[in-house]
C-alpha positions as CSV (number, residue, x, y, z in Angstrom):
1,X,48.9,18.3,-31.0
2,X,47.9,15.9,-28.4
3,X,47.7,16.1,-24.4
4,X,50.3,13.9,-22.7
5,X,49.3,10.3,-21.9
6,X,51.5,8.3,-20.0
7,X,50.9,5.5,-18.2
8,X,52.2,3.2,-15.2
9,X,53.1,6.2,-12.9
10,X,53.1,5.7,-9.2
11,X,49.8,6.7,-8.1
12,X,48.7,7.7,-4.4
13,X,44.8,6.5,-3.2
14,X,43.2,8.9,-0.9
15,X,40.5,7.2,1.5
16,X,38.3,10.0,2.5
17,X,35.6,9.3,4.7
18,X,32.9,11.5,3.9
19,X,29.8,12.2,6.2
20,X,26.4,13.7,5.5
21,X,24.5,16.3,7.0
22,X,22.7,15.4,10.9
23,X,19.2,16.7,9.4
24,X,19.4,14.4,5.9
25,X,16.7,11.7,5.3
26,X,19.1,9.3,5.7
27,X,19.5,9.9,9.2
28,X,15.8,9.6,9.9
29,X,15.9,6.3,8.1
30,X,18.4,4.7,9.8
31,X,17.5,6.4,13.2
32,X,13.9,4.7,12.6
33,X,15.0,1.3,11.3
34,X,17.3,0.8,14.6
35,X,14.5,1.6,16.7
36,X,12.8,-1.3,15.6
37,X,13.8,-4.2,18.1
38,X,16.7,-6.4,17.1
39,X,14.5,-10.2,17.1
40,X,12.2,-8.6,14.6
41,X,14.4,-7.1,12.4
42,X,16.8,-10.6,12.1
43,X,13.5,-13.4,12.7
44,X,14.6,-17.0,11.9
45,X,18.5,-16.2,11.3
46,X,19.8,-19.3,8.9
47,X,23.1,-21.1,11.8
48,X,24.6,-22.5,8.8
49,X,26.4,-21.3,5.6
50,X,27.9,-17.9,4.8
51,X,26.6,-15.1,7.2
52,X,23.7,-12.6,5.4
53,X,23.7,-9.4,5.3
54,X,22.0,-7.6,8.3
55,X,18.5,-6.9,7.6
56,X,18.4,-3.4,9.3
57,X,20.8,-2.6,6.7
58,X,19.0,-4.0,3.7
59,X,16.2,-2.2,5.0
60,X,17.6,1.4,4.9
61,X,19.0,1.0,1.6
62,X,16.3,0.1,-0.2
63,X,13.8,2.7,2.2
64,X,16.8,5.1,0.6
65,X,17.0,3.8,-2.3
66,X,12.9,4.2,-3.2
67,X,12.9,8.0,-1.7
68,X,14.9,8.9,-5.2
69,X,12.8,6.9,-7.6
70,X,15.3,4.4,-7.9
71,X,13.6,0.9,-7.8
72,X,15.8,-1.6,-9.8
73,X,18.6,-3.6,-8.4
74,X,20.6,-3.2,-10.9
75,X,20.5,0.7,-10.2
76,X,20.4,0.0,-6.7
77,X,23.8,-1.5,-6.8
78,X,25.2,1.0,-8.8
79,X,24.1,3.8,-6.3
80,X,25.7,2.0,-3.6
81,X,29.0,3.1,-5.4
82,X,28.1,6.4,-6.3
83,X,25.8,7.8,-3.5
84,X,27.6,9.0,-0.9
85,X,24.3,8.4,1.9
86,X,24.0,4.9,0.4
87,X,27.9,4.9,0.9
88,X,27.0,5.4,4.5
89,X,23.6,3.5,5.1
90,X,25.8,0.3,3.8
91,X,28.9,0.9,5.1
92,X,30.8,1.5,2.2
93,X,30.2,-2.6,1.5
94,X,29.5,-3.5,-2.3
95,X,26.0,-5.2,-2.2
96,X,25.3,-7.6,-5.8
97,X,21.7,-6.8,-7.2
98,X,21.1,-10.3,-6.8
99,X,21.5,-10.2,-3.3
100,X,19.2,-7.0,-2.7
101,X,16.4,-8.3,-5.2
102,X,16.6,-12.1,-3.4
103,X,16.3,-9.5,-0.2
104,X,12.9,-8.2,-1.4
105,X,11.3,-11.1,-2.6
106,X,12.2,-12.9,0.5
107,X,9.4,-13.9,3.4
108,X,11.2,-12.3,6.3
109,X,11.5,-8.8,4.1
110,X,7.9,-9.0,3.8
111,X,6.9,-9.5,7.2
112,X,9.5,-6.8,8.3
113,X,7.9,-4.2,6.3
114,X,4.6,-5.2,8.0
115,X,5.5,-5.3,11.2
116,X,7.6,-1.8,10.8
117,X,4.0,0.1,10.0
118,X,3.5,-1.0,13.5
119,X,6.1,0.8,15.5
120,X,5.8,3.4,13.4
121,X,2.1,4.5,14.7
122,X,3.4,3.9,18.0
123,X,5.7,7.2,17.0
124,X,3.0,8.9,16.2
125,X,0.7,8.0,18.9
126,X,4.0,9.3,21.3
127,X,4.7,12.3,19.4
128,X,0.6,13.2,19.4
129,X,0.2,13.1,15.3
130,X,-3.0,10.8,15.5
131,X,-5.5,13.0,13.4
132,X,-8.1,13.3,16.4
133,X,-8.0,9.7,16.9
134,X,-9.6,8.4,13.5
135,X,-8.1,6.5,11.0
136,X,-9.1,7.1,7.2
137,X,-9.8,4.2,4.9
138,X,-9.4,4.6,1.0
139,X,-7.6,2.3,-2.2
140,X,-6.6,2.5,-5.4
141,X,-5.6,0.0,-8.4
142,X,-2.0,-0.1,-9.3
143,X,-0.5,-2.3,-12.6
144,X,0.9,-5.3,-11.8
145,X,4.4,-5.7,-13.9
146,X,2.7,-8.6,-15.9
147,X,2.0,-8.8,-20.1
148,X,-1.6,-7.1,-20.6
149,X,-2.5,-9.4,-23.0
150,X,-1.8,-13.0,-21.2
151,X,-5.2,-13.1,-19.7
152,X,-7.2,-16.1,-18.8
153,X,-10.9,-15.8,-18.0
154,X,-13.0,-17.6,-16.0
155,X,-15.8,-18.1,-18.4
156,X,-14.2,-18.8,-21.3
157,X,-12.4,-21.7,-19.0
158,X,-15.5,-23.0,-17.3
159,X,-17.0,-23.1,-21.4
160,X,-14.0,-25.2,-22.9
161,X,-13.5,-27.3,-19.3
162,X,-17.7,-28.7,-19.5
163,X,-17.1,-29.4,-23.5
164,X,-14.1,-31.5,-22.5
165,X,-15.6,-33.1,-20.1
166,X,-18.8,-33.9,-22.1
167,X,-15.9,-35.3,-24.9
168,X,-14.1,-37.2,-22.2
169,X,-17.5,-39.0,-21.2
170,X,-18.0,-40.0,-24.9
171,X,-14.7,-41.9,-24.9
172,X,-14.7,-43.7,-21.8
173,X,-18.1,-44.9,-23.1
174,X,-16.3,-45.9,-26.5
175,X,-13.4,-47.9,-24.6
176,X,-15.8,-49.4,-22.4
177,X,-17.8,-50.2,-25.4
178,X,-14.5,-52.0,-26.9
179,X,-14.1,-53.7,-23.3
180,X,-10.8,-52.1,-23.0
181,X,-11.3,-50.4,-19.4
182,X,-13.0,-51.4,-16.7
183,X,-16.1,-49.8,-15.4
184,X,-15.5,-46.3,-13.2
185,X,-17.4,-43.3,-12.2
186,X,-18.0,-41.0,-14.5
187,X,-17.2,-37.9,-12.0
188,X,-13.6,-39.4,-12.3
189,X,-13.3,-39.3,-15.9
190,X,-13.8,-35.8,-15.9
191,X,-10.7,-35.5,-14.1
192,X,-6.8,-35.5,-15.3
193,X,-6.3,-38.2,-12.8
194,X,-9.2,-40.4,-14.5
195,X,-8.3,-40.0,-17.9
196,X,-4.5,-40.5,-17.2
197,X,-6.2,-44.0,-15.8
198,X,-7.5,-44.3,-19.1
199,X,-4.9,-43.5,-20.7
200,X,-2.5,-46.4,-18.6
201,X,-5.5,-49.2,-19.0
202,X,-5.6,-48.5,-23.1
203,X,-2.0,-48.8,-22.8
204,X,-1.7,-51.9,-21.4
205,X,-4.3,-53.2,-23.6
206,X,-1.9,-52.1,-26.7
207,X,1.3,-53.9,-25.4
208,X,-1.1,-57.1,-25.2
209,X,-2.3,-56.5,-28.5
210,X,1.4,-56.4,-29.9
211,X,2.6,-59.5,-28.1
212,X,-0.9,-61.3,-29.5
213,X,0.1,-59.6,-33.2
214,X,4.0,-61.1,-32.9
215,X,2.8,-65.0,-32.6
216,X,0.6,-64.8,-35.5
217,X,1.2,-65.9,-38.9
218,X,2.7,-63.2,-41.4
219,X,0.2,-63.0,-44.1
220,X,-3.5,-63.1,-43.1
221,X,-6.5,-63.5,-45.7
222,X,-8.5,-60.1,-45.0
223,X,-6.0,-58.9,-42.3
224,X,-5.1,-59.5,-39.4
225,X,-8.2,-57.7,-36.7
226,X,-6.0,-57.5,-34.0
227,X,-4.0,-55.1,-35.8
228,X,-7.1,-52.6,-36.6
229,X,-7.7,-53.0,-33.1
230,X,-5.0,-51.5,-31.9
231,X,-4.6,-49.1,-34.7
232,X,-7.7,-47.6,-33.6
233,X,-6.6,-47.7,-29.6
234,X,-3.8,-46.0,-30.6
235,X,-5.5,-43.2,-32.2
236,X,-7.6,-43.1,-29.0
237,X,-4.4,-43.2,-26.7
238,X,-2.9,-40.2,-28.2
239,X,-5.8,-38.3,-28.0
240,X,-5.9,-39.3,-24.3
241,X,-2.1,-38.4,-24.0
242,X,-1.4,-35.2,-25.7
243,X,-5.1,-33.7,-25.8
244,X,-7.4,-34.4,-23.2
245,X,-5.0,-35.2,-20.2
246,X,-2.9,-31.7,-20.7
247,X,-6.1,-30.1,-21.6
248,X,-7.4,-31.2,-18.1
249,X,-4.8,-30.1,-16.2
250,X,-4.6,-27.1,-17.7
251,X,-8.1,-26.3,-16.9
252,X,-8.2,-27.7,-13.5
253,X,-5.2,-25.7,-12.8
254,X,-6.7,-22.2,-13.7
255,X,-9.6,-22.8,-11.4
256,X,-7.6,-23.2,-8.3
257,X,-5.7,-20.2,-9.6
258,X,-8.9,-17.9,-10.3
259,X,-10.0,-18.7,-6.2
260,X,-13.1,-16.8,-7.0
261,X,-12.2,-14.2,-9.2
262,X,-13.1,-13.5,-12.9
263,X,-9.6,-13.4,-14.5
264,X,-5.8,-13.9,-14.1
265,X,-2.8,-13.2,-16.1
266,X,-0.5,-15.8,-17.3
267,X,2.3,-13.9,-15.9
268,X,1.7,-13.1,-12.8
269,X,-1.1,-15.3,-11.7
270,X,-2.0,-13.3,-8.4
271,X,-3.1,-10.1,-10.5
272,X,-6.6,-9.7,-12.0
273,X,-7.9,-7.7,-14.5
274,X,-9.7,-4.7,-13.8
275,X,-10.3,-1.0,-15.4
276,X,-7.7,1.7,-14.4
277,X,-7.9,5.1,-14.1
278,X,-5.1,5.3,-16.5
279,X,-6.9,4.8,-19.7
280,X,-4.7,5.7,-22.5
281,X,-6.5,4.4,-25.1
282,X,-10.0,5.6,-24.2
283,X,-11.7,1.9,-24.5
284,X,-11.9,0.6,-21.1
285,X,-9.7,-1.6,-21.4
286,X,-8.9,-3.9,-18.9
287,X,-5.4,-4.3,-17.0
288,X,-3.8,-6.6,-14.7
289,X,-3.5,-5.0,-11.5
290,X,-4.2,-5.1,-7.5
291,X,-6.8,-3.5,-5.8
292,X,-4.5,-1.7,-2.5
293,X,-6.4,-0.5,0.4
294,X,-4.2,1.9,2.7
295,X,-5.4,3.2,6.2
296,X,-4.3,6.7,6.9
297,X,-3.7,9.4,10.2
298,X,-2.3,12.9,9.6
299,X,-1.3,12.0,6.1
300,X,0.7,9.0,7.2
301,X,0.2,5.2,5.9
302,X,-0.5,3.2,9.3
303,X,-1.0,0.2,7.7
304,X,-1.9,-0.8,4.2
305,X,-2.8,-4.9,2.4
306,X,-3.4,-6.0,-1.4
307,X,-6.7,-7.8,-2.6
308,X,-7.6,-9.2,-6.4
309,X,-11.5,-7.6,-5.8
310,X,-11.3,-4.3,-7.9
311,X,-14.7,-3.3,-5.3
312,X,-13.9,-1.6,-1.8
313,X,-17.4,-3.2,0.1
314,X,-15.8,-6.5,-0.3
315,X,-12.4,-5.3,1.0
316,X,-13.1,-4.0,4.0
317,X,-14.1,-6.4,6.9
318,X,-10.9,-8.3,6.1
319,X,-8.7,-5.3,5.9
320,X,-9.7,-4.5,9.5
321,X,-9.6,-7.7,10.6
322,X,-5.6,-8.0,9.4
323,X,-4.6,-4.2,10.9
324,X,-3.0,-4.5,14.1
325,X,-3.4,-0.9,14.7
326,X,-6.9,-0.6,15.1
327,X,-7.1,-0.7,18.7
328,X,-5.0,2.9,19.2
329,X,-8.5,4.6,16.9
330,X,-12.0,5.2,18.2
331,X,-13.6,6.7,14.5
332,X,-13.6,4.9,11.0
333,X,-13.7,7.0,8.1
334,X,-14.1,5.8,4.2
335,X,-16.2,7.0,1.4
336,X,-19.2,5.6,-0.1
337,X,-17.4,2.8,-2.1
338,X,-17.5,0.8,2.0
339,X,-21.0,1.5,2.6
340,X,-23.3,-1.5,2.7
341,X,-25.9,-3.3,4.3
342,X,-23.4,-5.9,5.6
343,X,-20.3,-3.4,6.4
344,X,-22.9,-1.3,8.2
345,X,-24.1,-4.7,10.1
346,X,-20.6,-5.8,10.6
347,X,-19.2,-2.6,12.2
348,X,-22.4,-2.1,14.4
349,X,-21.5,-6.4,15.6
350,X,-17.8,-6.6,15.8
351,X,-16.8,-3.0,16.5
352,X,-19.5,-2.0,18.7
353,X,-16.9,0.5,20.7
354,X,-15.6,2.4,17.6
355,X,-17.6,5.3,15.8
356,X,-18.0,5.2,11.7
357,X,-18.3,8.0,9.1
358,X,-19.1,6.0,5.8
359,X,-21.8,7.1,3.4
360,X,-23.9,5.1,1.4
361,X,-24.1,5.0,-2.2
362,X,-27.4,7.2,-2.8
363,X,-26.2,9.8,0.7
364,X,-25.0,12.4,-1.4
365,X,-27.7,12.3,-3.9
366,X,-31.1,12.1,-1.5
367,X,-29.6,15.6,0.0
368,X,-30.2,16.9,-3.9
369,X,-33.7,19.1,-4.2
370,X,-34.3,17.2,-7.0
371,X,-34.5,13.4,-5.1
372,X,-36.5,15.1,-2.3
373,X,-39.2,16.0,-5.0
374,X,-39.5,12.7,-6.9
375,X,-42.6,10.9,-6.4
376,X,-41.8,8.1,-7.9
377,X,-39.1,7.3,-4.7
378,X,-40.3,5.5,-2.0
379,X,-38.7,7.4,0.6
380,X,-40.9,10.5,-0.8
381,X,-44.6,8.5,-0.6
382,X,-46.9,8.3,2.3
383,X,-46.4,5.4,5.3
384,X,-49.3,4.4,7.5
385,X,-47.4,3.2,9.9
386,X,-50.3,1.7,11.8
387,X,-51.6,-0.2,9.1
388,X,-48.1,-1.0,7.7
389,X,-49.2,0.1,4.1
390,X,-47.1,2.6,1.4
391,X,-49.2,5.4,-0.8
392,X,-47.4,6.3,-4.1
393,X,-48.0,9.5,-6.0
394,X,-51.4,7.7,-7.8
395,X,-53.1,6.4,-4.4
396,X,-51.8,3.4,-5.4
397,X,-51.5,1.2,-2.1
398,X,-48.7,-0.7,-1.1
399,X,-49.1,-3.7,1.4
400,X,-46.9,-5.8,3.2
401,X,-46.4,-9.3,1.6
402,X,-43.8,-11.0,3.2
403,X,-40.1,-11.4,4.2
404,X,-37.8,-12.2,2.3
405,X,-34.0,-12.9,1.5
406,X,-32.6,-12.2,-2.2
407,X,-29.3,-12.1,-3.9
408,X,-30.4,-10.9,-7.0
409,X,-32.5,-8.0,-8.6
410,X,-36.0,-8.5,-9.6
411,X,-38.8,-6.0,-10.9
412,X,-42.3,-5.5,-10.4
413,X,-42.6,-5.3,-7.0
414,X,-41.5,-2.8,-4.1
415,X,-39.1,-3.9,-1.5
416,X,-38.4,-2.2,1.8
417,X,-35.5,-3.3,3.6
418,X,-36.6,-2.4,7.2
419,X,-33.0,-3.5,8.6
420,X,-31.8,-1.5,5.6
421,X,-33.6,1.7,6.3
422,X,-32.5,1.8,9.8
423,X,-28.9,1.6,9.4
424,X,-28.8,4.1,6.8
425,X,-30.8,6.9,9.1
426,X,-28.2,6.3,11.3
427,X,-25.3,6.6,9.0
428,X,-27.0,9.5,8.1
429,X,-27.3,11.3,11.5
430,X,-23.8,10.6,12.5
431,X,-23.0,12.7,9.0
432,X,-24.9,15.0,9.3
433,X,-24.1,16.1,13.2
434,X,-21.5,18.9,13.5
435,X,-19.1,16.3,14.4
436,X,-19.9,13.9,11.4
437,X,-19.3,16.7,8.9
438,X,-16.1,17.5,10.6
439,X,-14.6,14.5,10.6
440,X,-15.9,13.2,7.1
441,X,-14.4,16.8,5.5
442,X,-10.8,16.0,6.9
443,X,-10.9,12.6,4.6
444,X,-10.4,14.1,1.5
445,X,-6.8,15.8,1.9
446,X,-6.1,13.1,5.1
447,X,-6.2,9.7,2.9
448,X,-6.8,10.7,-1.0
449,X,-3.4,12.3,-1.3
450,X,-1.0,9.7,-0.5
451,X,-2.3,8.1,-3.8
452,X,-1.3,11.3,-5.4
453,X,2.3,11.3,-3.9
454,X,2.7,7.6,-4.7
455,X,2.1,7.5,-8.5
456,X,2.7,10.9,-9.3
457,X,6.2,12.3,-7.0
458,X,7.1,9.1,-6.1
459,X,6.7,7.8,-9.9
460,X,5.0,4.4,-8.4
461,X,2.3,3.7,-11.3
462,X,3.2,0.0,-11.6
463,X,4.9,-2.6,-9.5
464,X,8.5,-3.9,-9.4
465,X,7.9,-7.3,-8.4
466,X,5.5,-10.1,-8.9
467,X,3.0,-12.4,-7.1
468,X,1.2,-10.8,-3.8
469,X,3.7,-11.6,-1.3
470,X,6.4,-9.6,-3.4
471,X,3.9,-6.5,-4.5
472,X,3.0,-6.0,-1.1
473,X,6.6,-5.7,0.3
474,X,6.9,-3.5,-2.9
475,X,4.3,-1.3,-2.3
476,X,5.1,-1.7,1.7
477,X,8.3,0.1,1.6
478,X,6.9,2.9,-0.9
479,X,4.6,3.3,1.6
480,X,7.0,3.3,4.8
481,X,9.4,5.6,2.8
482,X,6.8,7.7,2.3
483,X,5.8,8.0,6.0
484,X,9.8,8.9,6.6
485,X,10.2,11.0,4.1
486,X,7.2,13.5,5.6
487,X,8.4,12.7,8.8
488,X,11.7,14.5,8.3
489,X,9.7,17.4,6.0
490,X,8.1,18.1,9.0
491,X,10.3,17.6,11.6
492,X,13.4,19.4,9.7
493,X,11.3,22.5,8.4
494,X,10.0,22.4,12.3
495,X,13.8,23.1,13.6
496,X,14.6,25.0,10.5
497,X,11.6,27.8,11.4
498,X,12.7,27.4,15.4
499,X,16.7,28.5,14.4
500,X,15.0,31.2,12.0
501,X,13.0,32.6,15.1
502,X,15.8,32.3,17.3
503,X,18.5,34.3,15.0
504,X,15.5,36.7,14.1
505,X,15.0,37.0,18.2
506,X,19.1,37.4,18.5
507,X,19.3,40.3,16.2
508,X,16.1,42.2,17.9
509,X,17.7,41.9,21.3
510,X,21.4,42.8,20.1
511,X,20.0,46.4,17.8
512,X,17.7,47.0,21.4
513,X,21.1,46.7,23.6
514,X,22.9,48.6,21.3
515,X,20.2,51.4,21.4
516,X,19.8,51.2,25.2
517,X,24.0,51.3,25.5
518,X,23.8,54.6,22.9
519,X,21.1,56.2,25.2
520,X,23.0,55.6,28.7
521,X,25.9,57.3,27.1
522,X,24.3,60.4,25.8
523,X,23.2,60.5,29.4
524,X,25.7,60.2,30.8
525,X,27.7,62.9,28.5
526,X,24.8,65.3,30.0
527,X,25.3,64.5,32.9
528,X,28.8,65.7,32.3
529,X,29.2,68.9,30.9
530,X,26.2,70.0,32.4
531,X,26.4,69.8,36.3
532,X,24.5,72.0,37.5
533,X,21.4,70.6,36.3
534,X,21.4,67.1,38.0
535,X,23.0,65.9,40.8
536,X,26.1,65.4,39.2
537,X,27.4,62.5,41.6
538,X,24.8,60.2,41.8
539,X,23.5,59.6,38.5
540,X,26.8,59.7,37.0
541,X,27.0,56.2,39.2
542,X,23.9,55.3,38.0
543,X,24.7,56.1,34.3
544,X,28.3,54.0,34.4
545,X,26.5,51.4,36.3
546,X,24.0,50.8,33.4
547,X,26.6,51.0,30.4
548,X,28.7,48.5,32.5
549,X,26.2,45.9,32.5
550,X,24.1,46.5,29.2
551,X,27.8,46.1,27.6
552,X,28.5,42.8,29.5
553,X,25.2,41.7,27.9
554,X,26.1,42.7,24.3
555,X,29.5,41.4,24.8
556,X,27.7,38.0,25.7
557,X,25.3,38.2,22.9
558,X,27.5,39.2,19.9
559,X,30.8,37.9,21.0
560,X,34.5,39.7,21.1
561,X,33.3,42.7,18.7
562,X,32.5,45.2,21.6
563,X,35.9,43.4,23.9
564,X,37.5,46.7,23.2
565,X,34.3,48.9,23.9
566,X,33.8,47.2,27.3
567,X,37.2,47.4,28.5
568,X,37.1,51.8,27.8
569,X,33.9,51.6,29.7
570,X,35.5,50.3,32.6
571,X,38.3,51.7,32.9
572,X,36.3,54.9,32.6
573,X,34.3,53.9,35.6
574,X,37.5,53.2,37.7
């Protein structure tokens, strides 16, 4: 037996128009991105060709979109036709994956995500969620979505690039030797451009060579010695042609990509290799990743930027300089990965008005017993400040010799960094105040968990997206979906607690009415079949007077239940 099938029936289509809830996340995120003015959310709008979709939109789908660990477009597209609050965010139009993934990739999406971080911290500076005015500084290293094993290293290029050149020398000097090119520096031989020079000139001397070879007779006694001429140009030419000229480019091509750093992968040439914290294989192995430094208030990502230097000191005098929030904090707070000579220098220069709780690297461990006891530290031996001399636990004295400025390490002789000394007594005072250790304690569970939420709820261990422009609107709308999605937490458990209190308050006040009403009446019952007790008159006014109006109240309170009950009362007061 089978269940009726039977097709081509009339069938009727119902359009319903569903809505969601007023407290959903949804609403927050489309409340927030229309707050954001209109010439910033469209920028340089294209006059010609088919009309884009809006940006606001494109905005809250993928804010939307992110908040449910949904990061392909593929999936995207298929949640605009299943998701009822992506339904509404887009209007019930059908968006290609092609079109959202073009969206994020674009310029304009990246500076939009940006620029949003900034009227979002003037929300929290109006709403009063600044954490005591200081903003918290901290990063961590993310994957980039490149192959682990297409790395290029800078040493192993600079080797190979000075054993070409040293082999590109050694055959201009054999084709100048056969008087085949003309004389040229030898700088430009060690370029692509000079050998593909070469490479033309020994050409050229070939096609000569052939027209020379065509006039002469067919059979030559010995051979003919233009012919092993240009059988051995030839040889030389494609070497020059499909060795050394690719070779060089190749080469010269990585060192403008590397722009200072140490390594690059072949797939996405913006991420270097550094260690992770996710070390699966217990090796240290090295991944391609990005270095993300995130600035933090009350738990909330105020602004955020991507660097290929997998150490923070380095980091952090451009981070500030890009953050166009700084102005709305008086204290900077990071941990002891920021604190150096030339941070310290730099804050005490260009940010004279702003205080700043950073540690150095050895803070925590000169407050150990055991560092205070060394002898072998200089900061335990005796100064004679007078005479400007150092006494180590032997009597051995210490004089001064003379300034210096160093790069790198060097042994056998005891340096004191006067500049050096002084900045990290201060550093250490400002920690160590009642203020300093207030401040510095809130770091910890202010900045260090939105790392936690990103990789770990959020399921954000590796990018989407690659080259730097792309990963950082990637990471940038983690980020801002983030900030919304703790903004509604707060703000919807805030008016959820409010309308607990309020009903809990309702029911208190109705069960004391009720009590009061159930008093008057016993009253006035006395009152009534014992006269002779009271004066019967007046507080049998008094006692209808007060169940008149104490009903009217719970009538007003709980509605038409006690209609009937107030009615009797008044007509027994009549």
């Amino acid at each position: 037996m089978y269940q009726n099938y039977t097709i081509g029936q009339t069938a009727l289509t119902l359009n319903l128009d569903f809505a969601i809830p007023h407290n959903h996340l949804a609403n927050t995120i489309s409340w927030f991105v229309d707050s954001i003015p209109e010439d910033v959310l469209l920028g340089n709008t294209a006059k010609t060709g088919r009309p884009a979709y809006h940006p606001a939109m494109m905005l809250k789908i993928l804010l939307f979109a992110y908040s449910r660990r949904v990061f392909s477009g593929r999936k995207i597209e298929l949640m605009l036709e299943e998701n009822v609050p992506m339904m509404a965010l887009a209007e019930h139009q059908q968006i290609s994956y092609h079109t959202i993934n073009n969206f994020r990739s674009s310029k304009h999406a990246n500076e939009l995500v940006k620029k949003s971080f900034l009227y979002f911290t003037n929300l929290l500076e109006a709403e009063g969620l600044i954490n005591e005015g200081a903003i918290f500084i901290d990063s961590t290293k993310i994957e980039a979505d490149a192959n682990r094993y297409t790395f290029v290293w800078r040493k192993a290029v600079e080797k190979f690039h000075d054993k070409l050149k040293g082999q590109a020398v050694e055959l201009y000097d054999e084709l100048i030797a056969k008087e085949v090119v003309k004389a040229m520096a030898k700088e430009k031989v060690q370029t692509s451009q000079g050998l593909a020079e070469l490479a033309q000139e020994t050409e050229a001397e070939i096609e000569k060579l052939t027209e020379e070879i065509e006039q002469e007779p067919k059979a030559i006694p010995g051979g003919s010695p233009r012919k092993a001429r240009r059988r051995g140009l030839k040889k030389l030419l494609h070497k020059l042609r499909k060795d050394y000229v690719p070779r060089m480019k190749k080469y010269e091509e990585a060192k403008e990509i590397f722009a200072g750093r140490n390594s690059y992968s072949k797939t996405d040439h913006d991420a270097t290799f550094m260690h992770m914290k996710e070390d699966h294989m217990k090796n240290g192995q090295l991944k391609p990743g990005y270095n993300i430094q995130a600035a933090t208030t009350d738990q909330y990502v105020v602004d955020f930027a991507l660097y290929p230097n997998p150490t923070d000191f380095r980091t952090f005098e451009p981070f500030l300089k890009q953050m166009t929030t700084l102005d709305k904090f008086d204290k900077i707070v990071a941990d002891a990965g920021y604190g150096s000579e030339y941070n310290y220098s730099m804050l005490e220069e260009e940010y004279s008005d702003k205080k700043y709780y950073i540690p150095y690297t050895m803070y925590e461990k000169e407050k150990t017993r055991k560092h205070r006891n060394d002898p072998t530290k200089l900061a335990n031996w005796f100064y004679d400040e007078k005479d400007d001399y150092y006494l180590d636990q032997n009597g051995v004295r210490f004089n001064f010799k003379y300034y210096s400025h160093r790069k790198d390490r060097s042994t056998g002789q005891v340096r004191y960094n006067p500049n050096w000394q002084y900045l990290k007594e201060k550093a250490k005072a400002v920690l160590q105040s009642p203020e300093g250790r207030h401040i510095y304690s809130m770091r910890k569970y202010d900045v260090e968990p939105i790392f936690g939420h990103l990789k770990n709820v959020f399921g954000m261990r590796r990018t989407h997206l690659r080259g730097k422009k792309k990963v950082e609107t990637d990471i940038g709308i983690a980020f801002m979906m983030m900030n919304l999605s703790k903004y509604w937490n707060r703000r919807w458990s805030k008016d959820q607690f409010s309308l607990f209190k309020n009903k809990n308050r309702q029911k208190k006040t109705v069960k004391q009415l009720k009590l009061r009403v159930g008093l008057i009446v016993f009253q006035y019952l006395r009152v009534s079949f014992f006269p002779d007790t009271f004066n019967y008159a007046y507080w049998k006014y008094l006692l209808l007077l007060s169940v008149i109006i104490n009903a009217q109240v719970l009538q007003n309170k709980c509605g038409s239940f006690f209609n009937g009950a107030v009615s009797n009362i008044n007509y027994i007061a009549t």
